[in-house]
ZATOR-326176 format. One record per residue: z, x, y of N, C-alpha, C, O in turn. Coordinates in Angstrom, 3 decimals. Example, Ala and Ser with C-alpha at 12.3 -4.5 7.8 and 13.67 -1.06 7.14 Angstrom:
2
REC;7.800;13.190;-5.690;7.800;12.300;-4.500;7.800;13.200;-3.300;8.465;14.236;-3.319
REC;7.080;12.850;-2.250;7.140;13.670;-1.060;7.870;12.900;0.030;8.039;13.409;1.138
END
This chain:
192
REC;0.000;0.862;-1.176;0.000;0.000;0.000;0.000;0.894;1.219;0.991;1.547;1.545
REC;-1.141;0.903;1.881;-1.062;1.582;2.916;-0.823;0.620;4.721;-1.360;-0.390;5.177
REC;0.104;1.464;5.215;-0.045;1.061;6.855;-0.714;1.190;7.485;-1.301;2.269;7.406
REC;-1.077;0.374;8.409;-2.187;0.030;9.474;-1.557;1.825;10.286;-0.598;2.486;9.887
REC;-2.402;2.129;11.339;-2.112;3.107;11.983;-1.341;2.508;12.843;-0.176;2.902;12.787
REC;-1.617;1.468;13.844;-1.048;1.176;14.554;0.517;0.498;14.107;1.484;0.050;14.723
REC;0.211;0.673;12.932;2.172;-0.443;12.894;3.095;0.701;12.716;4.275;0.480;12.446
REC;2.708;1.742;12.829;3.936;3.164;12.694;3.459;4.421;13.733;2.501;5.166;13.523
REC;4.215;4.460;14.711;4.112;5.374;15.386;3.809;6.893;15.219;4.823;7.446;14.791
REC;2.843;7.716;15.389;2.917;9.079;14.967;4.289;9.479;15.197;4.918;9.081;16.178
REC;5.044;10.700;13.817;6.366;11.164;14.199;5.825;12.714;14.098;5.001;13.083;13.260
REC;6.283;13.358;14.856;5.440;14.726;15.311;6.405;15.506;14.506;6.019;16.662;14.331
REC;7.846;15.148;13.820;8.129;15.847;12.164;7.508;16.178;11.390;7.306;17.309;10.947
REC;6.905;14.688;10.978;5.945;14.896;9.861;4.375;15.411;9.545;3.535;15.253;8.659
REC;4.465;15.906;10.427;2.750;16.110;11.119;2.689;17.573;9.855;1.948;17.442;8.881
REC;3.337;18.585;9.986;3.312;19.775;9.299;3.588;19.632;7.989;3.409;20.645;7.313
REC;3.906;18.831;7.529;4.493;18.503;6.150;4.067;18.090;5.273;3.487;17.004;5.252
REC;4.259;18.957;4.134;3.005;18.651;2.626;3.788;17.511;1.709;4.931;17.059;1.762
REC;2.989;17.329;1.100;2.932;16.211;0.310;4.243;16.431;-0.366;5.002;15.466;-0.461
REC;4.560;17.474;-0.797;5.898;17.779;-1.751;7.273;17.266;-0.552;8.187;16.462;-0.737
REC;6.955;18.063;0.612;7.996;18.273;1.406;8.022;16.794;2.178;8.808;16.602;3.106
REC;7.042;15.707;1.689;7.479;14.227;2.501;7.792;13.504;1.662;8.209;12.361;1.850
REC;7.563;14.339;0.020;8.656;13.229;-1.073;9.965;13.537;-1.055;10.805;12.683;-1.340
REC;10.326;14.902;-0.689;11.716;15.328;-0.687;12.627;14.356;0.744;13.841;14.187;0.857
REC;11.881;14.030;1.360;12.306;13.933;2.526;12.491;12.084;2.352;13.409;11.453;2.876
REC;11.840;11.723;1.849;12.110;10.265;0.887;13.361;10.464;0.047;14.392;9.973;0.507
REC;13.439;11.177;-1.240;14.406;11.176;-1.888;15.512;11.508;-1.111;16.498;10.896;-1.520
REC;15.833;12.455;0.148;16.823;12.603;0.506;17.402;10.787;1.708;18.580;10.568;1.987
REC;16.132;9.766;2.189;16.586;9.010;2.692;16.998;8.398;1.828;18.037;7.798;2.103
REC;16.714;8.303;1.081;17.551;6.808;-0.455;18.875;7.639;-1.075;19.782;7.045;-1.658
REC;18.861;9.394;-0.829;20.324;9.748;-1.348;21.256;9.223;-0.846;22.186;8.628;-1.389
REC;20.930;9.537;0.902;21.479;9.412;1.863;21.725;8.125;2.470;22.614;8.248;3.313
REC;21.338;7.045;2.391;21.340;6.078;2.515;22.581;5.198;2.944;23.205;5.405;1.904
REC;23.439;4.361;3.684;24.486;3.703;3.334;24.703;2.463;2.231;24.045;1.429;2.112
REC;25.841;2.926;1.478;25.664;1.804;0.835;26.512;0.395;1.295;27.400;0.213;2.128
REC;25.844;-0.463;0.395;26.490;-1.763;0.723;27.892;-2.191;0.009;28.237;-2.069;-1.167
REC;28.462;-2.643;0.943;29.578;-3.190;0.463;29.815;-3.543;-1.064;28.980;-4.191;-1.695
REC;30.940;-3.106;-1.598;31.170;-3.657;-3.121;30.125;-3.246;-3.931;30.101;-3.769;-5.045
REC;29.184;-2.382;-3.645;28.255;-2.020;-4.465;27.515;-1.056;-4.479;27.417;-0.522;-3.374
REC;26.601;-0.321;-5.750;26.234;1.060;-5.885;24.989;0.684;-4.965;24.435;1.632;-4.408
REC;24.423;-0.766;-4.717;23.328;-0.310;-3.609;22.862;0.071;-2.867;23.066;-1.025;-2.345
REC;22.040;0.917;-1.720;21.904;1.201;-0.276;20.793;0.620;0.266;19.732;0.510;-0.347
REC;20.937;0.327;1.134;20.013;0.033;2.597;19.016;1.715;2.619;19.128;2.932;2.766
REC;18.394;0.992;2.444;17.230;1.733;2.521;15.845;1.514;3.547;15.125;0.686;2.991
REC;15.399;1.845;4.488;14.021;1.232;5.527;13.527;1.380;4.671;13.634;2.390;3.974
REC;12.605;0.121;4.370;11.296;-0.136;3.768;10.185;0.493;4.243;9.371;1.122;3.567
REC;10.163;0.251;5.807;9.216;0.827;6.507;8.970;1.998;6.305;7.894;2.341;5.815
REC;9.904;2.847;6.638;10.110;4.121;6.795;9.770;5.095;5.111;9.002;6.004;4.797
REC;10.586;4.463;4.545;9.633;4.729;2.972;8.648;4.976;3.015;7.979;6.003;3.131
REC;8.473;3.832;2.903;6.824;3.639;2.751;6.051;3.842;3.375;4.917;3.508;3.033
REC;6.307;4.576;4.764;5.034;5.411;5.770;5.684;6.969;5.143;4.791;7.784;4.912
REC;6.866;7.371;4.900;6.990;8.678;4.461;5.675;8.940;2.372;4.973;9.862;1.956
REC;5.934;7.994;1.982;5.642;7.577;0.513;4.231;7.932;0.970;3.576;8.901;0.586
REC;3.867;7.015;1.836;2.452;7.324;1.979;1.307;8.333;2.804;0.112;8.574;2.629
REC;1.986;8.627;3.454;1.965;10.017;3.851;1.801;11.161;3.146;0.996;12.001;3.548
REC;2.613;11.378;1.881;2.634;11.747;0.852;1.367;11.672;-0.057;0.654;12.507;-0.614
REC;1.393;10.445;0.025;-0.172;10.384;-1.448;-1.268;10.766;-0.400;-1.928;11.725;-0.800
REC;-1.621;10.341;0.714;-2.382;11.054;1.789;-2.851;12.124;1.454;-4.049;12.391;1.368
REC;-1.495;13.175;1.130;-1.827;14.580;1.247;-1.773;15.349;0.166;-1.819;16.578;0.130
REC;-1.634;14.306;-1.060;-1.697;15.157;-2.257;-3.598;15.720;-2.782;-3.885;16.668;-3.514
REC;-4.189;15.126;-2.364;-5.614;14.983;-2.605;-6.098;16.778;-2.071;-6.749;17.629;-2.677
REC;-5.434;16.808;-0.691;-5.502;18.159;-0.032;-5.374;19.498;-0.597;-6.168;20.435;-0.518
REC;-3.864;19.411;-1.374;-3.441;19.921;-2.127;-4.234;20.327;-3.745;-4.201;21.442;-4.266
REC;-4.899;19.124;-4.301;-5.587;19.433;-5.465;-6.946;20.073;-4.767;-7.328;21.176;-5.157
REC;-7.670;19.370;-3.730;-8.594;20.380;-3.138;-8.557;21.518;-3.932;-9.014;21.844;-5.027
REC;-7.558;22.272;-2.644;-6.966;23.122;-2.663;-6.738;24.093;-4.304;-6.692;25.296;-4.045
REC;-6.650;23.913;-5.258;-5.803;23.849;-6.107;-7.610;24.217;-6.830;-7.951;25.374;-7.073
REC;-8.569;22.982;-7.072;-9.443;23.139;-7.249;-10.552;24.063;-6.597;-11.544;24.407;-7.238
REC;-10.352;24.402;-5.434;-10.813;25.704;-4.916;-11.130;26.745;-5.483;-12.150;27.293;-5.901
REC;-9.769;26.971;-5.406;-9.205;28.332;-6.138;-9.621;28.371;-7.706;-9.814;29.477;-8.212
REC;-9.770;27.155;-8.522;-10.547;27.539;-9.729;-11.992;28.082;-9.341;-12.456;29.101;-9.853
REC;-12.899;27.051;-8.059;-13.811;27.498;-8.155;-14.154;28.970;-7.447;-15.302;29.410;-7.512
REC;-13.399;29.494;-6.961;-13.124;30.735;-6.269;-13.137;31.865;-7.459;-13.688;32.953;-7.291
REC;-12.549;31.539;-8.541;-11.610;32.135;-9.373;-13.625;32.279;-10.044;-14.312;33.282;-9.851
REC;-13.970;31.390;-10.563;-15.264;31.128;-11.470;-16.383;31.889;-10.646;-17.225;32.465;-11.335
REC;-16.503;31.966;-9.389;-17.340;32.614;-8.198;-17.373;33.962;-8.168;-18.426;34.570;-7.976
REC;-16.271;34.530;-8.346;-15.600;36.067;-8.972;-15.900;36.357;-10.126;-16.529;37.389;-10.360
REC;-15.470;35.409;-11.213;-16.002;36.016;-12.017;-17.430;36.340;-12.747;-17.800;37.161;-13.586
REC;-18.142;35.122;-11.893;-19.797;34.767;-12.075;-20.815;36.674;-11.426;-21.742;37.418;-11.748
REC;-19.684;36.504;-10.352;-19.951;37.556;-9.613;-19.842;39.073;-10.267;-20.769;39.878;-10.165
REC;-18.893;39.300;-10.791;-18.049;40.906;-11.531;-19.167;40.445;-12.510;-20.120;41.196;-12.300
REC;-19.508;39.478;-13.563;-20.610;39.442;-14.239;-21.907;40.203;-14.010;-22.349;41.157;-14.649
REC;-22.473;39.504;-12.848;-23.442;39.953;-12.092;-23.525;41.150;-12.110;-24.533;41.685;-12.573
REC;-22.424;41.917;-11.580;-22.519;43.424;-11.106;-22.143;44.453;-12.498;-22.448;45.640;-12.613
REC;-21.372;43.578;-13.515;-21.526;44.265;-14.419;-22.562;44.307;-15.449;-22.501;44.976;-16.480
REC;-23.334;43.688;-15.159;-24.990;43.084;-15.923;-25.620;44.435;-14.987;-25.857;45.511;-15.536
REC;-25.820;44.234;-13.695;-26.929;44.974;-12.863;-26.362;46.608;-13.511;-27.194;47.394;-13.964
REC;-25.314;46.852;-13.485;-24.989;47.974;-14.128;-25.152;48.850;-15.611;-25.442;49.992;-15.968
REC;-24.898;47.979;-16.015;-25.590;47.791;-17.782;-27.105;48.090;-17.575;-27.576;49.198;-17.831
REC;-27.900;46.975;-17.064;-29.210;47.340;-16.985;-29.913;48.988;-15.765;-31.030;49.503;-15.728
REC;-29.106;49.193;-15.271;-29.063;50.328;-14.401;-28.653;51.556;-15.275;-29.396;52.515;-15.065
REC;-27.776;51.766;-16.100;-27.337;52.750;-17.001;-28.604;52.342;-17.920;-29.376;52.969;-17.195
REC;-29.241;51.948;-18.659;-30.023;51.530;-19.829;-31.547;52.058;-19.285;-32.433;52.419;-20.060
REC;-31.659;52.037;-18.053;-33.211;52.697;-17.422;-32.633;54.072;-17.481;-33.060;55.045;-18.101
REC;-31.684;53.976;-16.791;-31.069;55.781;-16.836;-31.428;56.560;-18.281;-32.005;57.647;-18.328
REC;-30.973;55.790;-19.461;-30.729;56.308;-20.215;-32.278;56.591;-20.747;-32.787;57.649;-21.117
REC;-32.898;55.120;-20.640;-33.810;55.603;-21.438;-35.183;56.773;-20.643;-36.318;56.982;-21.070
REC;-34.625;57.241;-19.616;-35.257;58.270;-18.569;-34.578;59.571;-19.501;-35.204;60.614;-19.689
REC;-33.806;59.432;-19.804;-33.135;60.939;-20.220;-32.683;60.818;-21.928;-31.647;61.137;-22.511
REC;-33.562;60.399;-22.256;-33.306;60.078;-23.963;-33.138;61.580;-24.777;-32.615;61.745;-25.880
REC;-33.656;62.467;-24.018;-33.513;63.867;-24.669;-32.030;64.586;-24.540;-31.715;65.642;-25.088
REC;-31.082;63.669;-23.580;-29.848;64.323;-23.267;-28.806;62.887;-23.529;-28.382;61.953;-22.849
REC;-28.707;63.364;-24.937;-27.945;62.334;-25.702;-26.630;62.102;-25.230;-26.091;61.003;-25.096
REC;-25.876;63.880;-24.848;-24.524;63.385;-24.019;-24.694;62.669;-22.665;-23.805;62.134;-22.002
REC;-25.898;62.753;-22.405;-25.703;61.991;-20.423;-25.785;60.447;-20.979;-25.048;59.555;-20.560
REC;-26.610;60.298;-21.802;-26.724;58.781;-22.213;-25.726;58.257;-22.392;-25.461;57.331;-21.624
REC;-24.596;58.655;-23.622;-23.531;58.558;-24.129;-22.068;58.254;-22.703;-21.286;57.343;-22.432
REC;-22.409;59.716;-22.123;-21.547;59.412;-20.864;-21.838;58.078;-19.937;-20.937;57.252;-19.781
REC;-23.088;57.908;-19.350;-23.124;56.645;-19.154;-22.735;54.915;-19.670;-22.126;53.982;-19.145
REC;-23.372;55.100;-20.810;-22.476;53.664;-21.848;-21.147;53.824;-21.363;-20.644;52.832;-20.835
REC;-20.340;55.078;-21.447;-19.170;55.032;-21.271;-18.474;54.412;-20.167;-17.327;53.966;-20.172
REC;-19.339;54.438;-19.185;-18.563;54.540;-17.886;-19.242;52.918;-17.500;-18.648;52.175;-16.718
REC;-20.157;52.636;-17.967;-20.661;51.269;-17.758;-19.917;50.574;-18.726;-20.007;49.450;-18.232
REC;-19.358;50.446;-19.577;-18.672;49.948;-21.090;-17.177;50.065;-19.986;-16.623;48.979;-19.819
REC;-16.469;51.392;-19.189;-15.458;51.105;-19.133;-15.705;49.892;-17.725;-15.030;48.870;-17.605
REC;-16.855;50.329;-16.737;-16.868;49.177;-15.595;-16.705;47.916;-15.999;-16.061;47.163;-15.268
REC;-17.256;47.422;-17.256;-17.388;46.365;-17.449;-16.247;45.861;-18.103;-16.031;44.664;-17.913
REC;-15.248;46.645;-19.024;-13.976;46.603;-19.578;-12.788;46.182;-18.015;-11.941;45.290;-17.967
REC;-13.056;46.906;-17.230;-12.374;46.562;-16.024;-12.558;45.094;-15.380;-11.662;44.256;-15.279
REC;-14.164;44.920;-14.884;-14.314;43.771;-14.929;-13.444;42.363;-15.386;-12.726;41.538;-14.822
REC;-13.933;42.602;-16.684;-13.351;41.522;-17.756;-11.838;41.396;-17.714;-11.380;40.380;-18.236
REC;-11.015;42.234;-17.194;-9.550;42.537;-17.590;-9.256;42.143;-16.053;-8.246;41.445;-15.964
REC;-9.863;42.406;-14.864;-9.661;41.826;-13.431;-9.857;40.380;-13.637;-8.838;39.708;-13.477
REC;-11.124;39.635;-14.013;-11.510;38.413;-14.037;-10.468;38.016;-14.963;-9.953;37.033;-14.431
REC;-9.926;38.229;-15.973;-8.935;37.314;-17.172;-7.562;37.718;-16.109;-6.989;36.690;-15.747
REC;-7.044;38.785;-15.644;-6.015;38.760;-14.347;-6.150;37.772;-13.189;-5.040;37.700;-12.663
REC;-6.828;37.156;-12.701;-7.214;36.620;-11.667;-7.513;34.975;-12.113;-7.202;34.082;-11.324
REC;-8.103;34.678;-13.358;-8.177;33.427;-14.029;-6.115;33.369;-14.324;-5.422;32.729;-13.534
REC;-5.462;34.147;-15.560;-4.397;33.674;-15.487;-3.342;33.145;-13.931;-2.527;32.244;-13.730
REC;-3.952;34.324;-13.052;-2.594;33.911;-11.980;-3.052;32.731;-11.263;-2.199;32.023;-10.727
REC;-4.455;32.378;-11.169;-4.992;30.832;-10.607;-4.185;29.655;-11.360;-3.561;28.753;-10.802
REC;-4.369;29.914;-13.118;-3.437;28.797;-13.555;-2.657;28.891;-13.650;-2.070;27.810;-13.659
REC;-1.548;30.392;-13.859;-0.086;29.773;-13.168;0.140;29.453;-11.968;1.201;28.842;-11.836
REC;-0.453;29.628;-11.007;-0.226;29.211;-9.614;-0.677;27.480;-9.522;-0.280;26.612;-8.745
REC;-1.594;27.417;-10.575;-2.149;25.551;-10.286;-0.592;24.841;-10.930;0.128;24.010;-10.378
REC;-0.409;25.521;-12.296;0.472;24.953;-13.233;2.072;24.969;-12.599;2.894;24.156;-13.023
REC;2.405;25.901;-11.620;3.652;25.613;-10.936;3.181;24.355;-9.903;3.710;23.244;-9.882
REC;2.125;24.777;-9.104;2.564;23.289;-8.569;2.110;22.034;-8.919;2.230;21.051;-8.189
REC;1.503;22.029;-10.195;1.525;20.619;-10.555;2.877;20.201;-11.304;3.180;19.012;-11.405
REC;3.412;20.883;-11.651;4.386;21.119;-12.516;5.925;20.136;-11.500;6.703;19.228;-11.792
REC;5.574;21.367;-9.764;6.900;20.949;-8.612;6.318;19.599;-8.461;7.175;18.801;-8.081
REC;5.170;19.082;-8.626;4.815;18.094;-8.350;5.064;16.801;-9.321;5.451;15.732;-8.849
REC;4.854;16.953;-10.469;4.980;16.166;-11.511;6.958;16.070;-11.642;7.587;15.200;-12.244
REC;7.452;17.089;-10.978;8.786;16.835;-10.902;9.339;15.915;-9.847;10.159;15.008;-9.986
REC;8.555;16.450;-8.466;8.997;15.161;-7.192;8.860;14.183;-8.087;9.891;13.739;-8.592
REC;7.422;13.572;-8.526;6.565;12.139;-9.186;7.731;11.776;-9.872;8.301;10.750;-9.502
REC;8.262;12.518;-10.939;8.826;12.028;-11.752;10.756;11.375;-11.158;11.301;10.340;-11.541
REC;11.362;12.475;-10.127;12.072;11.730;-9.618;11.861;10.674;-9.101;12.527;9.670;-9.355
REC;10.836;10.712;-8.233;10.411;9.002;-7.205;10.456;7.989;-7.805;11.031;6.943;-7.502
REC;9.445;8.406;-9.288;9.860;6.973;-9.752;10.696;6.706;-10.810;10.434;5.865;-11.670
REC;12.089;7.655;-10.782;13.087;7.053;-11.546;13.728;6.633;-10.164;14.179;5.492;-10.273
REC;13.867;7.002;-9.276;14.875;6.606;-7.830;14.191;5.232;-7.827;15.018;4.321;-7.846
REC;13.245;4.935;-7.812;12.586;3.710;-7.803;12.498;2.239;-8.729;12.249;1.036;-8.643
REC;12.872;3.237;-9.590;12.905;2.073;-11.393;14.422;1.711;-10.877;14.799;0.540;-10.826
REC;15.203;2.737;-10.524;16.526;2.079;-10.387;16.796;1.135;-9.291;17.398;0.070;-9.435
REC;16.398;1.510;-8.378;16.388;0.794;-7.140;16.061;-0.608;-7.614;16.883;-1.517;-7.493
REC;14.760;-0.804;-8.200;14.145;-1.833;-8.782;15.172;-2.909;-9.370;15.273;-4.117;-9.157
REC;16.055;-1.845;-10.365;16.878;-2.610;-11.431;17.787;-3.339;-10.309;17.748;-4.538;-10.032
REC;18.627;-2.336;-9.713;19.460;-2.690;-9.069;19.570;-4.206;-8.231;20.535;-4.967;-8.299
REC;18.361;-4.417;-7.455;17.353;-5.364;-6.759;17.410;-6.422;-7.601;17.781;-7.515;-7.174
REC;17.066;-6.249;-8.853;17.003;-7.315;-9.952;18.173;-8.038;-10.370;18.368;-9.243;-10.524
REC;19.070;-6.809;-10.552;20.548;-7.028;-11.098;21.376;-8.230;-9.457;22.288;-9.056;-9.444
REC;20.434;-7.686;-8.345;21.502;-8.263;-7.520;20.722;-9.843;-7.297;21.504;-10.706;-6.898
REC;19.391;-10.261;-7.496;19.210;-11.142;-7.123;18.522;-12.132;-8.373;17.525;-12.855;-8.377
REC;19.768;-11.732;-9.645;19.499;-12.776;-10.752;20.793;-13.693;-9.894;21.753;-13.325;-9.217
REC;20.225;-15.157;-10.343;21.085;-16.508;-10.302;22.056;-16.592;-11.112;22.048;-16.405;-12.328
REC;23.128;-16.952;-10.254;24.466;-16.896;-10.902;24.644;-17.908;-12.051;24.299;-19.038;-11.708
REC;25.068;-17.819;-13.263;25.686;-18.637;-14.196;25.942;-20.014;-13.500;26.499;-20.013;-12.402
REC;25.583;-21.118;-14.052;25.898;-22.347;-13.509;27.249;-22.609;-14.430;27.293;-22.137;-15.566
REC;28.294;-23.343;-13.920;29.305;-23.864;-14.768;29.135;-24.577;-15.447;28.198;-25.345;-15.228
REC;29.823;-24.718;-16.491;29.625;-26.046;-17.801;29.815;-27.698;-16.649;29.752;-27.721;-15.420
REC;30.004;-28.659;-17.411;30.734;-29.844;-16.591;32.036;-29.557;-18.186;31.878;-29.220;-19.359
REC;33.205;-29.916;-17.344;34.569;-30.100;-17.631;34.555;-30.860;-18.828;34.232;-32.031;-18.631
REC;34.860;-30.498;-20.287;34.767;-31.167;-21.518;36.527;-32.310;-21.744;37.746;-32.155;-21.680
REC;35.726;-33.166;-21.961;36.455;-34.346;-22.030;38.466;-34.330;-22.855;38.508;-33.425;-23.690
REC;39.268;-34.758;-22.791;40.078;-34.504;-23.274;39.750;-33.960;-24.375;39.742;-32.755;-24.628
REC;39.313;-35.325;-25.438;39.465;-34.985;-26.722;38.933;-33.448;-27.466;39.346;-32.690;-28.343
REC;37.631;-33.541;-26.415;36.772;-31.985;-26.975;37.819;-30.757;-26.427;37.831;-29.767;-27.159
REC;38.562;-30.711;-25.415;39.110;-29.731;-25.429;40.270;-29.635;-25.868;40.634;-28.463;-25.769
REC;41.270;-30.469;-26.436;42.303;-30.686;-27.709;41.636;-29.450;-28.503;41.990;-28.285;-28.316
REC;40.434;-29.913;-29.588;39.461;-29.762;-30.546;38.841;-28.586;-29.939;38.369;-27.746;-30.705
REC;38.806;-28.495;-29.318;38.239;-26.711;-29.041;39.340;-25.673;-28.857;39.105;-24.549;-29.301
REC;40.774;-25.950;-28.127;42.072;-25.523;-28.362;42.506;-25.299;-29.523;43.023;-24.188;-29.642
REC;42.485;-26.271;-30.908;43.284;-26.063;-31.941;42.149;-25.082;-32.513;42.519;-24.102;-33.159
REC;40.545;-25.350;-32.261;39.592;-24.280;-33.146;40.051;-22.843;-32.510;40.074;-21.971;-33.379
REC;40.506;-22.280;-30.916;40.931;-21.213;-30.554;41.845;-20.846;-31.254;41.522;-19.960;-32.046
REC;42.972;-21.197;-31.294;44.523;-21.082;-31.696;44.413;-21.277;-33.104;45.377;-20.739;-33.648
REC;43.714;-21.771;-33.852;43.432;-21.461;-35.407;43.315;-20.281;-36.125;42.281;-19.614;-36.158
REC;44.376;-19.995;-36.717;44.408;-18.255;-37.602;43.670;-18.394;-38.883;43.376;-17.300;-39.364
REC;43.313;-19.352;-39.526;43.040;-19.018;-40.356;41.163;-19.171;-40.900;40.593;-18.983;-41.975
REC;40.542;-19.739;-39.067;39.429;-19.584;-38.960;38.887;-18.048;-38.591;39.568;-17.139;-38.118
REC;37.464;-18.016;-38.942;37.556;-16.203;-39.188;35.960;-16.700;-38.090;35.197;-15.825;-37.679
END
C-alpha cells in the first residue's frame, strides 16, 4: 500500500537512508512505542509505519540493482581476463611457432602464458567469491530485517485480534430446578 506523495510530508531524516536502515527505524518505533493500559499492546502511528515501511520497499529494488551490478561487473572482468588471456595464448603460439627450432623459448613461453592465465583464473574465482559473499551478507541482513518485520507484525496482528474478538455472551439464569440438578451433579463424588 503505497502513499500518495502529497499525504506525507518529505522528512529530510529519511532522505539518506537505506532500505535496511528505514526497517530498523520501524522496528525501533513499535519497540518503542507506548503501551496501552492493562495491556502488552502499543500505540503505534499507522501513518508513520507505513510511510517508513514503504520507503523501505522503495529502496530495496536499488539495493538489488546494486547487488546485481556487481555480478554483472564481476562477469565483465572475467569475460575480460578471458579475453586477454586468450589474446595471450594466441600471441605465445605465433611466437612459438616462429621459433620452433628453440624448444626451450617455446617451452618458456607456455610457461609464462599457462602461469598468466593460472593467475587470471585464480583473480576471476577471487573476485566471483567476494561478490557472493558480499551479495549473500546482505541478503542474508536483509532476509533478517524481513524476517523480524513480519514476526513484529504477525504479533501485532494477533494481538489486534485477541483484543477485538466479542466478548462471551452470558447464559440466561437456569431455572430453580436446573440449578438444584446441576448443584447436586457438581457436589457429586461419586460422578467421575
Amino acid at each position: 500500500m503505497e502513499l500518495p506523495d502529497d499525504a506525507r510530508p518529505a522528512d529530510p531524516d529519511l532522505e539518506g537512508l537505506d532500505a535496511e536502515a528505514l526497517i530498523k527505524r520501524a522496528l525501533d518505533m513499535v519497540n518503542s512505542a507506548k503501551a496501552m493500559p492493562l495491556s502488552a499492546s502499543v500505540l503505534v502511528s499507522r501513518d508513520e509505519l507505513t510511510h517508513l515501511l514503504t520507503l523501505a520497499l522503495s529502496r530495496l529494488p536499488e539495493e538489488l540493482r546494486d547487488a546485481r551490478w556487481l555480478l554483472k561487473e564481476r562477469e565483465a572482468f572475467m569475460a575480460e581476463r578471458e579475453r586477454e588471456a586468450q589474446a595471450l595464448m594466441d600471441e605465445v603460439r605465433a611466437q612459438a611457432e616462429r621459433m620452433v627450432a628453440r624448444t626451450d623459448i617455446v617451452r618458456q613461453a607456455n610457461k609464462v602464458a599457462q602461469k598468466i592465465l593460472d593467475d587470471a583464473n585464480e583473480e576471476a574465482r577471487r573476485m566471483r567469491l567476494e561478490t557472493e559473499d558480499f551479495c549473500d551478507q546482505r541478503l542474508a541482513g536483509m532476509e533478517i530485517v524481513l524476517d523480524r518485520t513480519i514476526k513484529t507484525v504477525r504479533s501485532g496482528r494477533q494481538k489486534l485480534q485477541a483484543i477485538s474478538a466479542p466478548p462471551e455472551r452470558p447464559r440466561p439464569p437456569a431455572s430453580e430446578p436446573e440449578q438444584d440438578a446441576e448443584a447436586e451433579r457438581f457436589f457429586d463424588q461419586d460422578q467421575v
